[in-house]
Structures are given as structure tokens and as C-alpha cells.
PDB file of N, CA, C and O in Angstrom:
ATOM      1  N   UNK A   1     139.335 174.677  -8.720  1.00  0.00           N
ATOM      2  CA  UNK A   1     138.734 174.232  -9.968  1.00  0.00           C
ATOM      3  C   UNK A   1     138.889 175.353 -10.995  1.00  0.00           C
ATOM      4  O   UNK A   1     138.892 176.542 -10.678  1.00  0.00           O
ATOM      5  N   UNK A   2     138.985 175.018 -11.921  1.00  0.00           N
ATOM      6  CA  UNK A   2     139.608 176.102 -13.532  1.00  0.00           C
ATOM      7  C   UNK A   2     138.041 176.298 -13.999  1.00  0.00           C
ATOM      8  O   UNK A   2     137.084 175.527 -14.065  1.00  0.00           O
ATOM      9  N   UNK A   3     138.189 177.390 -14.229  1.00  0.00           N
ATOM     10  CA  UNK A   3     136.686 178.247 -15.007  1.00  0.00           C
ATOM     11  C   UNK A   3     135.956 177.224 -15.954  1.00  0.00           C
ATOM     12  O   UNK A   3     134.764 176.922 -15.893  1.00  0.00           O
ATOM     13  N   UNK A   4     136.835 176.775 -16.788  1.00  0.00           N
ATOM     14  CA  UNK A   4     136.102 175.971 -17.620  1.00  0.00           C
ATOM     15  C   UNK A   4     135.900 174.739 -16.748  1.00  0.00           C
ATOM     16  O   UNK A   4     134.747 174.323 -16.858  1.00  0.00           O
ATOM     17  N   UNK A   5     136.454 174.214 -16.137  1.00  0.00           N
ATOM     18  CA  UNK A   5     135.667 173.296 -15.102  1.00  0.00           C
ATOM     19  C   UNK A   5     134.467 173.402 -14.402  1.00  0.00           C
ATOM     20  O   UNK A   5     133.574 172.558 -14.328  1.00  0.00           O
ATOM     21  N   UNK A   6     134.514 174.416 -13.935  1.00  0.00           N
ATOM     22  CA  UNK A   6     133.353 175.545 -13.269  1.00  0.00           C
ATOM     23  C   UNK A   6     132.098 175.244 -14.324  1.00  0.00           C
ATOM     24  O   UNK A   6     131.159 174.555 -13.926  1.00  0.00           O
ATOM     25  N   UNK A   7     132.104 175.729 -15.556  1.00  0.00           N
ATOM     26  CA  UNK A   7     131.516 176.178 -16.531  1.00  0.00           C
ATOM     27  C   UNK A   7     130.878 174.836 -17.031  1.00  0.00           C
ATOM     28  O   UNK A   7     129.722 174.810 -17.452  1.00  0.00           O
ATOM     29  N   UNK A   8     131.781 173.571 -16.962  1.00  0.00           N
ATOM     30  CA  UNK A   8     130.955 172.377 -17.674  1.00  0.00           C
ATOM     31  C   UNK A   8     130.250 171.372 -15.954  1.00  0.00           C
ATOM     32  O   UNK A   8     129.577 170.343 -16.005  1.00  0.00           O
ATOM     33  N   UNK A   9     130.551 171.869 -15.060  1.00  0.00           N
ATOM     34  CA  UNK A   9     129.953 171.274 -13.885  1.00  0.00           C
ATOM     35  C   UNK A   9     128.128 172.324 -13.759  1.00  0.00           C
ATOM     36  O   UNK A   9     127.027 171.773 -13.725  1.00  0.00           O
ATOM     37  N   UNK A  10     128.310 173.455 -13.728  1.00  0.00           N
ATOM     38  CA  UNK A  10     127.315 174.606 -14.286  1.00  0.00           C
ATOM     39  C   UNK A  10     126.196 174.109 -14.976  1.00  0.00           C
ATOM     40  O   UNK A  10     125.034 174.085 -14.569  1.00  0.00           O
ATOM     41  N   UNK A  11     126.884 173.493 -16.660  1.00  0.00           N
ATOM     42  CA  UNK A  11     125.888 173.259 -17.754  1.00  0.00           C
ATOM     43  C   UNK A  11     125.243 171.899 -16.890  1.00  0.00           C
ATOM     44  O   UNK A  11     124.068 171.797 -16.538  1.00  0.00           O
ATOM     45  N   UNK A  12     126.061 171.145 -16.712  1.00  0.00           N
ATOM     46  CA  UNK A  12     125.535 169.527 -16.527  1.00  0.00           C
ATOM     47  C   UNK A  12     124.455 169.493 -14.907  1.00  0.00           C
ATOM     48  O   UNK A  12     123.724 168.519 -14.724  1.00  0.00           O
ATOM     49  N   UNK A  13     124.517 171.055 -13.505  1.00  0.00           N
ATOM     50  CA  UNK A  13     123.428 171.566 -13.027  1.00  0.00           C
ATOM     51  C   UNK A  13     122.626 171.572 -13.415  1.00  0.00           C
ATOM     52  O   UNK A  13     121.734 170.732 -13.297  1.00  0.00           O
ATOM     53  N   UNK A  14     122.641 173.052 -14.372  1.00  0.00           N
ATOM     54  CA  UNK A  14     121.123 173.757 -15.264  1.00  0.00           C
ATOM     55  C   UNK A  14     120.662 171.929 -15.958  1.00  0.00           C
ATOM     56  O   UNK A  14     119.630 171.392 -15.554  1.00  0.00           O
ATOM     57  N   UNK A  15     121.448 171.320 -16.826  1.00  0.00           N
ATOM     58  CA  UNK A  15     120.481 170.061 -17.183  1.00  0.00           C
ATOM     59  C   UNK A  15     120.128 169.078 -15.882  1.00  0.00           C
ATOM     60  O   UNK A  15     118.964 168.683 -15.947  1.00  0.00           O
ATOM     61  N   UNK A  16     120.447 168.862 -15.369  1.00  0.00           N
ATOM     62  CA  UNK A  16     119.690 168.492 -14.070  1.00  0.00           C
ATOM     63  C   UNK A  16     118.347 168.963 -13.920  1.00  0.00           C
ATOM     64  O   UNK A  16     117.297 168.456 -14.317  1.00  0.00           O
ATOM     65  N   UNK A  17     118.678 170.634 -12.907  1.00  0.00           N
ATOM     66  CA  UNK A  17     117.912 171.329 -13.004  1.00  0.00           C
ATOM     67  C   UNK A  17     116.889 171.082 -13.802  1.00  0.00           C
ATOM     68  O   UNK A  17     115.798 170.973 -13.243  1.00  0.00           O
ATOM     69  N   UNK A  18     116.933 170.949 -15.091  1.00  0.00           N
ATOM     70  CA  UNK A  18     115.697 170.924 -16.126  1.00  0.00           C
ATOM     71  C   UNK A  18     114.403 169.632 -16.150  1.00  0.00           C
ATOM     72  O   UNK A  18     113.320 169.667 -16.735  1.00  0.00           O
ATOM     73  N   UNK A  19     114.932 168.644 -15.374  1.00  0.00           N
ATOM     74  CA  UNK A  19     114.059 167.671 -15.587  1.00  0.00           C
ATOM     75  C   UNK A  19     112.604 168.169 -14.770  1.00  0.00           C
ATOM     76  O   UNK A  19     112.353 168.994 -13.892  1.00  0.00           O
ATOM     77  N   UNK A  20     111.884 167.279 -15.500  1.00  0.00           N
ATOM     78  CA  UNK A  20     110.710 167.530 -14.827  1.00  0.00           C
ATOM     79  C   UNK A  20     110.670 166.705 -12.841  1.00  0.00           C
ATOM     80  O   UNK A  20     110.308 167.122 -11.741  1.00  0.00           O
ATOM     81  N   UNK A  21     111.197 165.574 -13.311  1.00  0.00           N
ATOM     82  CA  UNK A  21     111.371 164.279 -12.419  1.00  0.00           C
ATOM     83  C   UNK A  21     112.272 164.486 -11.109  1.00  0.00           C
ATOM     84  O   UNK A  21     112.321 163.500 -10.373  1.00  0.00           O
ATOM     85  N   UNK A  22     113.133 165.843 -10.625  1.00  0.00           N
ATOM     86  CA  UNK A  22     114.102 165.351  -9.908  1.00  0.00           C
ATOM     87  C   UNK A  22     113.341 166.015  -8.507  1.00  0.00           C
ATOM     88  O   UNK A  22     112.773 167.106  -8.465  1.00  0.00           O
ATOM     89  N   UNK A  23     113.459 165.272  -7.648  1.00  0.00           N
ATOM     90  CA  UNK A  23     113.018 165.980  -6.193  1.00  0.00           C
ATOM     91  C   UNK A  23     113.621 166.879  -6.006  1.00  0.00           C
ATOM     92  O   UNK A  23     114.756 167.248  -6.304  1.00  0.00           O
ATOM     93  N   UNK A  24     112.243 167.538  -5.100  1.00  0.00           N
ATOM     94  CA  UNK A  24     112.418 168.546  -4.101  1.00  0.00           C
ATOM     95  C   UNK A  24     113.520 169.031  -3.797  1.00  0.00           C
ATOM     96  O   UNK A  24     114.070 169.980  -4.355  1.00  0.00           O
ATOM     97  N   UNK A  25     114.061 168.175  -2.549  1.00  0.00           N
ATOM     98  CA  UNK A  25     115.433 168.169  -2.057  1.00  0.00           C
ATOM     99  C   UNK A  25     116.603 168.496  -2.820  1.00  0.00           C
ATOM    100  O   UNK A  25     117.369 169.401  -2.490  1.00  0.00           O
ATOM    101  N   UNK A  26     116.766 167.712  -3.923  1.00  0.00           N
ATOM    102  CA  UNK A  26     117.977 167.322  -5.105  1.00  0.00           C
ATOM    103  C   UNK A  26     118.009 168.462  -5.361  1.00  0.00           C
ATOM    104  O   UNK A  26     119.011 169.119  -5.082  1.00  0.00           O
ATOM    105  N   UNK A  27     116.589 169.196  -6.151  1.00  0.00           N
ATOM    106  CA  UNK A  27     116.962 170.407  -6.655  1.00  0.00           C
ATOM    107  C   UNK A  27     117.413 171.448  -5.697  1.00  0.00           C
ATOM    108  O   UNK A  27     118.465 171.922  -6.128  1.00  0.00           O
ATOM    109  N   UNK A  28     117.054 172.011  -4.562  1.00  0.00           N
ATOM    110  CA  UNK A  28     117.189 172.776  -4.021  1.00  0.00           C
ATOM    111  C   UNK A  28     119.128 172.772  -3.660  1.00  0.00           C
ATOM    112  O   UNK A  28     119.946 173.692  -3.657  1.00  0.00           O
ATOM    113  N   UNK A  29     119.264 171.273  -3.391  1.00  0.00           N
ATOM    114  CA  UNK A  29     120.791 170.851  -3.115  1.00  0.00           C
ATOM    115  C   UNK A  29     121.659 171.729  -4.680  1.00  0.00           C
ATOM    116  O   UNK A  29     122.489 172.636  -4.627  1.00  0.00           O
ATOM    117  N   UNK A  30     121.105 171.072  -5.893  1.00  0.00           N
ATOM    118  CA  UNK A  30     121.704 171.440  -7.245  1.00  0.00           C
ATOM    119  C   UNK A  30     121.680 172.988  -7.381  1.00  0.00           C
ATOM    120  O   UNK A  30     122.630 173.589  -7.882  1.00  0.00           O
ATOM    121  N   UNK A  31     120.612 173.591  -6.939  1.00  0.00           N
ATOM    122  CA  UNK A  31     120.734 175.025  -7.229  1.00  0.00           C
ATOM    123  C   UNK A  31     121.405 175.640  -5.950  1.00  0.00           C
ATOM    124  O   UNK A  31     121.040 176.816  -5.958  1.00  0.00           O
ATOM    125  N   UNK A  32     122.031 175.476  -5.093  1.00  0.00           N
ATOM    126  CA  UNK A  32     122.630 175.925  -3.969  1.00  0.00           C
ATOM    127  C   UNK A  32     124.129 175.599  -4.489  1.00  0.00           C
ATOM    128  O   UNK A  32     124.893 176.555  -4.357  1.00  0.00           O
ATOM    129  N   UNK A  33     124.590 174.648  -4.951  1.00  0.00           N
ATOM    130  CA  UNK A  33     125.755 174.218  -5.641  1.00  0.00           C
ATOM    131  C   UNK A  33     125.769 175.174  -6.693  1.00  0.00           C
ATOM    132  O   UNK A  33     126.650 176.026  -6.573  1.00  0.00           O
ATOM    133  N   UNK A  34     124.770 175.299  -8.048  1.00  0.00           N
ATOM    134  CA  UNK A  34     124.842 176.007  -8.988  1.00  0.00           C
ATOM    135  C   UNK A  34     125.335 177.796  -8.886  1.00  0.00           C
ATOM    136  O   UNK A  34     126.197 178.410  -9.515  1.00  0.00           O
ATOM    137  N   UNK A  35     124.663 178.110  -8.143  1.00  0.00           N
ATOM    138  CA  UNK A  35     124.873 179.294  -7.261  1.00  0.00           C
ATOM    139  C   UNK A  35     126.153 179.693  -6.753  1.00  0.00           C
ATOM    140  O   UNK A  35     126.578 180.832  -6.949  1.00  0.00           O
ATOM    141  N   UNK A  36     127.136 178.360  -5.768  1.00  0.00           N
ATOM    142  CA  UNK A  36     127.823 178.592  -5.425  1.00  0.00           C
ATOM    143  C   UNK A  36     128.966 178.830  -6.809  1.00  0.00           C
ATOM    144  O   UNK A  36     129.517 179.890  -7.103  1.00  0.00           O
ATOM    145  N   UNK A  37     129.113 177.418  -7.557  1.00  0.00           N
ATOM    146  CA  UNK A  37     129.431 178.330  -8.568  1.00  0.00           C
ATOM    147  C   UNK A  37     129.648 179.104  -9.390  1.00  0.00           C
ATOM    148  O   UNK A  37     130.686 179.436  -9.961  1.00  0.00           O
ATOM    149  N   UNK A  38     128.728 179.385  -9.459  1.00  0.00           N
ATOM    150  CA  UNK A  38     128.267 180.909 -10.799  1.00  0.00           C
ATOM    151  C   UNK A  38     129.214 182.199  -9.820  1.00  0.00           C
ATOM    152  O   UNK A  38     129.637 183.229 -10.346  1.00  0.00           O
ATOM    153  N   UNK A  39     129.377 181.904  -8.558  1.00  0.00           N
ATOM    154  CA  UNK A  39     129.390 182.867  -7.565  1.00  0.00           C
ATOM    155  C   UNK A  39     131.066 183.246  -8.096  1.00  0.00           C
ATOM    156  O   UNK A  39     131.514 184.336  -8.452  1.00  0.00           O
ATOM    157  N   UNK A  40     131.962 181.525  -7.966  1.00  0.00           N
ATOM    158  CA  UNK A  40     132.952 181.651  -7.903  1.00  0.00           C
ATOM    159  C   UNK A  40     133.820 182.130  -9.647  1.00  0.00           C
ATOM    160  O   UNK A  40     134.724 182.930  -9.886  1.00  0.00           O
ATOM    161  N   UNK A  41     133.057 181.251 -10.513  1.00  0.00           N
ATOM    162  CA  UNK A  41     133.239 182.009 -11.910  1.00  0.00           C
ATOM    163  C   UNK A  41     133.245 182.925 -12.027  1.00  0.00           C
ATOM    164  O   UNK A  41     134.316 183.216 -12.560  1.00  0.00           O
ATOM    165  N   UNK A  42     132.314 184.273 -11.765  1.00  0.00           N
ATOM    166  CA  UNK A  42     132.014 185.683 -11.659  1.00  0.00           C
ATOM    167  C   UNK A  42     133.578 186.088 -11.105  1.00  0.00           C
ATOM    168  O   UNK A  42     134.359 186.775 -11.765  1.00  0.00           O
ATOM    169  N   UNK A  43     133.899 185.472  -9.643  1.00  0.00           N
ATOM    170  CA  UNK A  43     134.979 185.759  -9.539  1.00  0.00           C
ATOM    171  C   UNK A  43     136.456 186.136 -10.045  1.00  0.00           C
ATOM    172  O   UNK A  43     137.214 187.101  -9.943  1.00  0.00           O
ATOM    173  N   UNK A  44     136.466 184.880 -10.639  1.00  0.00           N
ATOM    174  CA  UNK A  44     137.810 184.640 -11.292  1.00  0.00           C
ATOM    175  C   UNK A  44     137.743 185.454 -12.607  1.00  0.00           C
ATOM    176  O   UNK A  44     138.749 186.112 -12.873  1.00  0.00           O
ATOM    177  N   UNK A  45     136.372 185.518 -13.737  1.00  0.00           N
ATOM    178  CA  UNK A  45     136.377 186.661 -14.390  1.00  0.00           C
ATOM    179  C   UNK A  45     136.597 187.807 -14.280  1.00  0.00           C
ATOM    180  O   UNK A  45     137.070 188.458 -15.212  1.00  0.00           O
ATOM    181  N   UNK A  46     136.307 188.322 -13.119  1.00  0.00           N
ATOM    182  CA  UNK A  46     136.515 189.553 -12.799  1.00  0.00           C
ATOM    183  C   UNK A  46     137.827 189.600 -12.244  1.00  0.00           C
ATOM    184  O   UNK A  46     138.404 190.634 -12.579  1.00  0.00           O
ATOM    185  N   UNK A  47     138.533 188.822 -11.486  1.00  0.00           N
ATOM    186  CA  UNK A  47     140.396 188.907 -10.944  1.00  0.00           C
ATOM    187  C   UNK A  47     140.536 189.119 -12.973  1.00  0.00           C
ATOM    188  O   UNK A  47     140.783 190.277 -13.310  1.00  0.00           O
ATOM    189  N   UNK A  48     140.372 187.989 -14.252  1.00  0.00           N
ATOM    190  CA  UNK A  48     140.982 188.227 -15.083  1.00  0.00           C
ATOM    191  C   UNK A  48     141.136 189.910 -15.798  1.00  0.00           C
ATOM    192  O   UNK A  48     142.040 190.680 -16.124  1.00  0.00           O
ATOM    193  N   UNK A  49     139.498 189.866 -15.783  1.00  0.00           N
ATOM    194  CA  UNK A  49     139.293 191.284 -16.303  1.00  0.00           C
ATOM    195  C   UNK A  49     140.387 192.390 -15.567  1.00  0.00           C
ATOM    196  O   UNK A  49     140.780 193.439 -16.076  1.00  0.00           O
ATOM    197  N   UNK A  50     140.700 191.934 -14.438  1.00  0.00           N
ATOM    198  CA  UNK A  50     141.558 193.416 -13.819  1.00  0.00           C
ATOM    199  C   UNK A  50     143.068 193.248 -14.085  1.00  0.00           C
ATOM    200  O   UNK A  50     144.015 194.025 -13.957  1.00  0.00           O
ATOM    201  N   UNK A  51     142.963 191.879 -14.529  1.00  0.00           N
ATOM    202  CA  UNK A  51     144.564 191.637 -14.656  1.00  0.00           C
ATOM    203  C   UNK A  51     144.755 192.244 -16.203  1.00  0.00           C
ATOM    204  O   UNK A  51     145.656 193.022 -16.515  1.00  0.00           O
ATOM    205  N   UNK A  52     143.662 191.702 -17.167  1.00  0.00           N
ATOM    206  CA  UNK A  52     143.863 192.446 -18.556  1.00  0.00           C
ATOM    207  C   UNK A  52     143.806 194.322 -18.339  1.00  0.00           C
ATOM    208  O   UNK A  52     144.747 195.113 -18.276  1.00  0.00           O
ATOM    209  N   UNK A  53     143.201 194.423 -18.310  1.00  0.00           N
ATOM    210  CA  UNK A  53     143.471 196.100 -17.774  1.00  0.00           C
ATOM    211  C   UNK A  53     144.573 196.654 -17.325  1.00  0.00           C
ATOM    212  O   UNK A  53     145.122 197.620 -17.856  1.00  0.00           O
ATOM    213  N   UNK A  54     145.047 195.937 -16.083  1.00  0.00           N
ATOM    214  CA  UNK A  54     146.487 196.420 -15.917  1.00  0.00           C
ATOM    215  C   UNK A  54     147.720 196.176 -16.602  1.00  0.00           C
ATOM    216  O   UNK A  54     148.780 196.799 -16.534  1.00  0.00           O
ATOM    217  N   UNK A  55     147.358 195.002 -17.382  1.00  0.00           N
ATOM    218  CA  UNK A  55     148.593 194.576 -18.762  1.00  0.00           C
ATOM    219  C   UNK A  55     148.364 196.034 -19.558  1.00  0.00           C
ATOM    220  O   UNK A  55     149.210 196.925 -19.636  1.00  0.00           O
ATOM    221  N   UNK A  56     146.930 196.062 -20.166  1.00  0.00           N
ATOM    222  CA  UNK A  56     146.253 197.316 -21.018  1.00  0.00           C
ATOM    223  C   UNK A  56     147.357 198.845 -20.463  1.00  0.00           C
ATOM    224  O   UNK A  56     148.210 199.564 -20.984  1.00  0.00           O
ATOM    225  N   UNK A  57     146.751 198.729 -19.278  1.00  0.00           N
ATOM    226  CA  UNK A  57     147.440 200.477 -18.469  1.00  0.00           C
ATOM    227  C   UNK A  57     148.916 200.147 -19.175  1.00  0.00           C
ATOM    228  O   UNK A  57     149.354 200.920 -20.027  1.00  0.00           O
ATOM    229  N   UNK A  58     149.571 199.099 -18.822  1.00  0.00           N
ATOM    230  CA  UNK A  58     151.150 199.339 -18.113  1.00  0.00           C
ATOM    231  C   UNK A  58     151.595 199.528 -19.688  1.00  0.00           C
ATOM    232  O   UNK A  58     152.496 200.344 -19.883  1.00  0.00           O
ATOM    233  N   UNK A  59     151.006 198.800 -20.903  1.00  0.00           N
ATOM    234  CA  UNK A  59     151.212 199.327 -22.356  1.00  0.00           C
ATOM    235  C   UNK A  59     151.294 200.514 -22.359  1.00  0.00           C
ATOM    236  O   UNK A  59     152.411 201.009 -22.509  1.00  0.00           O
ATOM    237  N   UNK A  60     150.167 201.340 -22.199  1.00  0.00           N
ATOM    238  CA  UNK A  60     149.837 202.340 -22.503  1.00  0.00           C
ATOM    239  C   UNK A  60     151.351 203.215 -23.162  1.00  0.00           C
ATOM    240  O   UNK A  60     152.189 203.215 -22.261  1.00  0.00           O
ATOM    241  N   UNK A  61     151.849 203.870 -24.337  1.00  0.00           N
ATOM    242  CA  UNK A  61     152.597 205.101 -23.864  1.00  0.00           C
ATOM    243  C   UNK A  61     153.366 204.012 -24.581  1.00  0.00           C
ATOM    244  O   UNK A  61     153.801 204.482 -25.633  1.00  0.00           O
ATOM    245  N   UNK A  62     153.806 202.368 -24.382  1.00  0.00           N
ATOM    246  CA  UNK A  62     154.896 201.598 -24.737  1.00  0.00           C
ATOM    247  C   UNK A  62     155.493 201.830 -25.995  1.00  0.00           C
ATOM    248  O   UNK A  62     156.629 201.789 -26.466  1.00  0.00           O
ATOM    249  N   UNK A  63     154.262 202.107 -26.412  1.00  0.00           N
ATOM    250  CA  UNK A  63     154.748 201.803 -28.337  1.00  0.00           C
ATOM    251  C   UNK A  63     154.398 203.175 -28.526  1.00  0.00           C
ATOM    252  O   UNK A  63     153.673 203.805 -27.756  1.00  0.00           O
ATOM    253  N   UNK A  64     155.048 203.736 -29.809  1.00  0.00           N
ATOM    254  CA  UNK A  64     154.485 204.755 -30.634  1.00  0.00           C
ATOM    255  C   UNK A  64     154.850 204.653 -31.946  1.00  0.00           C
ATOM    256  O   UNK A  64     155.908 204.297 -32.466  1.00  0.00           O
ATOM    257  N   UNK A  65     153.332 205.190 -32.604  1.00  0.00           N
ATOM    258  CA  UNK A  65     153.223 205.105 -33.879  1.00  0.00           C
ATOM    259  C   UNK A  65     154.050 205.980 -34.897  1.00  0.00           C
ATOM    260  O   UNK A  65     154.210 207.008 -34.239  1.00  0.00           O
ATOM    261  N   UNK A  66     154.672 206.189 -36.116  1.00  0.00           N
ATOM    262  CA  UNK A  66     155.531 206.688 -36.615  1.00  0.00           C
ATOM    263  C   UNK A  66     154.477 206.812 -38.008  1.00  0.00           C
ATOM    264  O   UNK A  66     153.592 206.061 -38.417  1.00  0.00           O
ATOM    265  N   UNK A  67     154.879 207.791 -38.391  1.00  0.00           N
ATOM    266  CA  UNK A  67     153.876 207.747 -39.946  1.00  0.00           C
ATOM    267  C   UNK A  67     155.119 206.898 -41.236  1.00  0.00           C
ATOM    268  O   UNK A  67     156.332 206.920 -41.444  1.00  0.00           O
ATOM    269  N   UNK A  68     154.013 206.292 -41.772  1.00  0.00           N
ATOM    270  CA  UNK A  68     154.978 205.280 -42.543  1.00  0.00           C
ATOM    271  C   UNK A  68     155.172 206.283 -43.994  1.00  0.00           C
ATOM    272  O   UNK A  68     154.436 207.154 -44.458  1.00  0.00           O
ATOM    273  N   UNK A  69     156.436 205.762 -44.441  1.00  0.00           N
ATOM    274  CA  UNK A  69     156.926 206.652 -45.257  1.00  0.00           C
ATOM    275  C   UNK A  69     157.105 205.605 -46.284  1.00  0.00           C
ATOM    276  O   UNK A  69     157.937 204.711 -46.125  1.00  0.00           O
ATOM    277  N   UNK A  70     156.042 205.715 -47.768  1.00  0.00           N
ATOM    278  CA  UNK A  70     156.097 205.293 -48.937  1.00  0.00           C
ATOM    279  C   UNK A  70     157.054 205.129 -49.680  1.00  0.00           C
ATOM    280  O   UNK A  70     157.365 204.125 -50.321  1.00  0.00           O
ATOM    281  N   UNK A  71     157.834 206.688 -49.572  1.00  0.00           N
ATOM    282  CA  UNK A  71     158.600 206.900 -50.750  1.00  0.00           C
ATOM    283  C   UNK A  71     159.591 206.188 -50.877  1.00  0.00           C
ATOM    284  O   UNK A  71     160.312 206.304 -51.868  1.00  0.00           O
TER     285      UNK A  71
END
């Protein structure tokens, strides 16, 4: 499942979650699901975050700046 999939299955939990009305059971089921996802999002943010970083590193040094000349 894609993050933003993750992310709108999540919201439509927490509103679950929110009713006053839903049993016992349901909820405990919804927040064990909710959980599991939040678990796996965290994940995949964090694989992205390390993948941007290492794009970041491998730049590093790529380019260099030159002073621009007006005249």
C-alpha cells in the first residue's frame, strides 16, 4: 500500500475512532489496525528520508559555484 494510501485509510480510523457509539471490540480492532499503520508509514518515511540524503551526499562537491562576472 502507497503512503498516501496509508495516510487516507489512517484519517478514515482516527474518524471512526472518534464516535462516541462504536464498540468496545471495533475500537480496540481499529486502533490495533491504526497502529499497525502509523507503524508502517513511519517506515517508508524514514527508507525516503535516507534515500534523500544519500541523493543530498552523492551531490555534494557536484557543482561549483563561480563568481558571476557583471562586466
Amino acid at each position: 500500500m502507497k503512503v498516501e494510501e496509508s495516510l487516507k485509510k489512517l484519517e478514515e480510523i482516527t474518524g471512526k475512532l472518534e464516535r462516541a457509539d462504536l464498540p468496545l471490540e471495533e475500537a480496540i480492532a481499529l486502533f490495533d489496525e491504526g497502529l499497525t499503520l502509523a507503524a508502517s508509514i513511519k517506515g517508508a518515511l524514514d527508507e525516503a528520508r535516507l534515500r534523500v540524503d544519500r541523493v543530498i551526499e552523492k551531490a555534494r562537491g557536484a557543482f561549483d559555484l563561480e563568481p558571476l562576472d557583471l562586466d
